[in-house]
N, C-alpha and C positions, 0 to 999 in steps of 0.2 A: 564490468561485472553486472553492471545492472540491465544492458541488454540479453545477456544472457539469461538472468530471472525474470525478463520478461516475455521470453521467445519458450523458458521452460513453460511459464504460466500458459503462455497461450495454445503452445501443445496440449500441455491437461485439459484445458477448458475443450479444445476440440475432441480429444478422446473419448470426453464425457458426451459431447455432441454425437460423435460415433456412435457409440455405445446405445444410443436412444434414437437412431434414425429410422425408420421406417423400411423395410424388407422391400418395398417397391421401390424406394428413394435408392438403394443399393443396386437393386436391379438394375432400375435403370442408369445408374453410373458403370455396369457391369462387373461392379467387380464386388468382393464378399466382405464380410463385416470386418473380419480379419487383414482381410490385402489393404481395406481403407485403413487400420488402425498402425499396421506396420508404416505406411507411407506416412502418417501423421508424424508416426516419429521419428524418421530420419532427419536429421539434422538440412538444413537449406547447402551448407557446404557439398552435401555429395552429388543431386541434380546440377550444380554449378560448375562442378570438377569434370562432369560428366559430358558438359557440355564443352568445355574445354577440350576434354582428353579427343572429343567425337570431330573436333574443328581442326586437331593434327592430325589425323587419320585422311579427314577429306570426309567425313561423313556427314550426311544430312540430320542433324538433330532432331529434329522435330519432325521426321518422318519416322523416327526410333521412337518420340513418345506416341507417336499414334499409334502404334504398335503395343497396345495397351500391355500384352502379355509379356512382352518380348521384354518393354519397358522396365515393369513391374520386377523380374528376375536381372537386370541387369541395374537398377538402383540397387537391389538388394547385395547383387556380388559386388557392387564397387561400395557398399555400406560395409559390408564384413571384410574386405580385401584388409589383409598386412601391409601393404606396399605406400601408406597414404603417405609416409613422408619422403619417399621417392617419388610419388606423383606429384607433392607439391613442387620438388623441386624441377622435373622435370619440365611443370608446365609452368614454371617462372622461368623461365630461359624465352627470347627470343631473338627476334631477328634472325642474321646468318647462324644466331646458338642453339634456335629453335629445336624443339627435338624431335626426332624422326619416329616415323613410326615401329623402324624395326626398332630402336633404341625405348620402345613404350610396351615391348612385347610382355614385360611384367604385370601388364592393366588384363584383368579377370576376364577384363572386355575389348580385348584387341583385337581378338574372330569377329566378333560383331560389328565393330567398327567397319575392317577391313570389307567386309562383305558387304555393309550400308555403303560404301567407299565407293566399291566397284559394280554396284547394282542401278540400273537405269532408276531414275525416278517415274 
């Protein structure tokens, strides 16, 4: 519990940081006052799960974050997805139990996967 109250705290404290950043310091992170504030608050589990879900698929994760925009709307679908306690289970399975990608078709973000999957780097 107490990590919890301290991951909320340190959320606030950076929202407040948001909140007061500079219009050039934004610029140049490219992105708006708003897209910083939403990413503040999503929870560390969904970029984690995300990474997960993008390593069944076969995709490049971290060619998806650099994909600043792409990134940014697919934290957000797999933040508001319904399906979370089916992805946990899903992605606790491994080995020969591993789960396949057609069997992950429920993930917001299984197109984008698939398409990071099968696109040359």
């Amino acid at each position: 519990m107490f990590e919890k109250l301290k991951a909320r705290l340190a959320r606030k404290s950076l929202l407040e940081e948001v909140g007061t950043m500079p219009d050039r310091d934004l610029s140049d992170l490219g992105v708006s006052r708003e897209q910083l504030a939403n990413m503040v608050r999503i929870p560390d589990a969904v970029p984690d799960r995300m990474e997960k879900m993008a390593d069944r698929f076969g995709a490049d994760f971290t060619r998806l974050q650099r994909a600043r925009d792409s990134y940014l709307d697919a934290v957000e679908e797999c933040h508001h997805c319904g399906a979370t306690k089916a992805c946990g289970k899903a992605l606790a399975r491994s080995g020969a139990d591993q789960a396949t990608p057609e069997e992950l078709d429920f993930c917001p973000n299984a197109e984008l996967y698939r398409d990071l999957a099968q696109k040359p780097h």
